[in-house]
N, C-alpha and C positions, 0 to 999 in steps of 0.2 A: 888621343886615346880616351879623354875624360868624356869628348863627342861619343863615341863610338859606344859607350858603357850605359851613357845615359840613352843614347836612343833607341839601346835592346831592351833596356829596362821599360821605355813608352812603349814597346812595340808588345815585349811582353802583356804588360798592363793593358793594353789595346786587344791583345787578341783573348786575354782570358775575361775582359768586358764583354767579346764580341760573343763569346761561349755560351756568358753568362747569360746575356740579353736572349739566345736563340732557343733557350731553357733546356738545351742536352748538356747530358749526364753520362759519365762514365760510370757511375756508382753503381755497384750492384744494389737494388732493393731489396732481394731476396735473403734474409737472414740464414748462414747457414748454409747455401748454398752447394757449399763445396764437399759437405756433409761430415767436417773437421771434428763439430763436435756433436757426432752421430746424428741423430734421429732428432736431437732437438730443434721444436718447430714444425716439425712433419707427422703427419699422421696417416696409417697405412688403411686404406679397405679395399674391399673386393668384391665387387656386385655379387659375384655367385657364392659367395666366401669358401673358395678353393684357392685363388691367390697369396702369394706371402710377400711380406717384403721383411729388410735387413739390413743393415749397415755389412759389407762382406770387405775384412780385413787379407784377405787370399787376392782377390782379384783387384790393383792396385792401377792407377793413373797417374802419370807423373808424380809416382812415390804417395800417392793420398789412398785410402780406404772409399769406396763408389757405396750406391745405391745398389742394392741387387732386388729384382723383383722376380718370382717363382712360379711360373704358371703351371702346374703338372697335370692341369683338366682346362678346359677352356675357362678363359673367364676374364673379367675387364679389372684388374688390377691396378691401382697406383699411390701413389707416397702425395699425399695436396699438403697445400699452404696455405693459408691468404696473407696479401699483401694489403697495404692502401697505395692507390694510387689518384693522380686529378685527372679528372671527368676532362673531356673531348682532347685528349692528349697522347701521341703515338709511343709507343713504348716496344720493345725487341726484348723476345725472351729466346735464352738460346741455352745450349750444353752439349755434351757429348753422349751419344747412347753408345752399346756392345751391345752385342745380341748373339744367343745361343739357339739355334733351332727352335725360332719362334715362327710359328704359322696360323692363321684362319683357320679355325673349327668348319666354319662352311666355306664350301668348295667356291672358287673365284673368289673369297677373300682378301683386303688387301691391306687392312689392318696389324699393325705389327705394335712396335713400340714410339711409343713419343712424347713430346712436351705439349702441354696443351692449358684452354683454360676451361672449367669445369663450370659447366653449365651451359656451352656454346657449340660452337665448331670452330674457332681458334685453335688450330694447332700448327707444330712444325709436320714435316713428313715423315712419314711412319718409316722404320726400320724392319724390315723382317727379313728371317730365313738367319745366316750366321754369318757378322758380318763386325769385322774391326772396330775401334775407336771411328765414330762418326759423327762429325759436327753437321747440328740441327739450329735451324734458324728462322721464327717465324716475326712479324713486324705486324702491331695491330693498333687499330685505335680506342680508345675509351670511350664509350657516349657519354652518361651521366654518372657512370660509376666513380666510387671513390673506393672501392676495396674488388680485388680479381681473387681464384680462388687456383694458380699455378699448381700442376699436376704433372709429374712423372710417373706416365702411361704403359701398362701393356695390355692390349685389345682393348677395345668399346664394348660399350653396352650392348648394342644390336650386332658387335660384331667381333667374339671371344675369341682369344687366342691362345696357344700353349707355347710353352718353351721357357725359355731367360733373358733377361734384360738388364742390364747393370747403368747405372746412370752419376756422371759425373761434372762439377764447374756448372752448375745451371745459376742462370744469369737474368735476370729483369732489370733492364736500363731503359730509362728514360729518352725518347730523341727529340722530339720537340712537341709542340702544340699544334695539336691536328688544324690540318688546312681548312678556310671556312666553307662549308657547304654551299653550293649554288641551286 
């Protein structure tokens, strides 16, 4: 039995070495994330400043208070962050969005609501029209950045949207150390 004990306890020890060495992270980065203690950390704008956003205590997620973002004219709306993070290294930003009759101002639009990083095209995939709790997921790598600038989105710049977007559990985890370049 004293075998048995000691060699979950190496294997333990082995595999949370092996974790450690491959440099993923379950950790969230994103302070706040889950938006517990409201708005702190977040800051809301609006390209067109027609958008609003809010912590909305009505519209709940497994029992927690979301994001709610207000588009009542077209316009590119969202709650940003920044984070630090290390240069050429993959990282997964994910959360849940709801959506309320959210659509593209221009026709074939396909812009809805999403996670993304501000300044790029990094995002996860848009959400639009009116659609349940849906988890969003996008995986990217860092070049030389040390600090990203996570954004819970509704419409773009070139491409505004109206409706509702409510945003909950948003996540930036570390996976490992970007592959070396060829």
């Amino acid at each position: 039995m004293a075998w048995s004990l000691i060699a979950g306890v190496a294997l333990a020890g082995a595999t949370a070495l092996a974790q450690d060495q491959s440099g993923a992270s379950s950790k969230n980065l994103l302070p706040n994330g889950n938006f517990e203690k409201g708005m702190e950390g977040w800051a809301i704008t609006a390209f067109g400043k027609k958008g609003q956003g809010a912590i909305d205590d009505s519209e709940k997620r497994e029992g927690r208070s979301t994001l709610r973002i207000d588009n009542s004219e077209g316009d590119d709306a969202s709650a940003r962050q920044k984070v630090a993070v290390e240069p050429n290294t993959r990282y997964r930003l994910e959360g849940y969005i709801k959506t309320k009759d959210v659509q593209a101002v221009k026709r074939g639009g396909k812009d809805g609501a999403s996670l993304c990083l501000a300044g790029g095209w990094e995002k996860t995939q848009s959400v639009a029209g009116t659609r349940s709790w849906t988890r969003v997921t996008h995986d990217f790598i860092t070049g030389g950045e040390t600090e990203v600038e996570v954004c819970a989105r509704l419409g773009y710049i070139s491409a505004p949207v109206t409706g509702t977007a409510w945003f909950s559990d948003i996540t930036l985890t570390k996976i490992g150390k970007a592959p070396p370049r060829r």
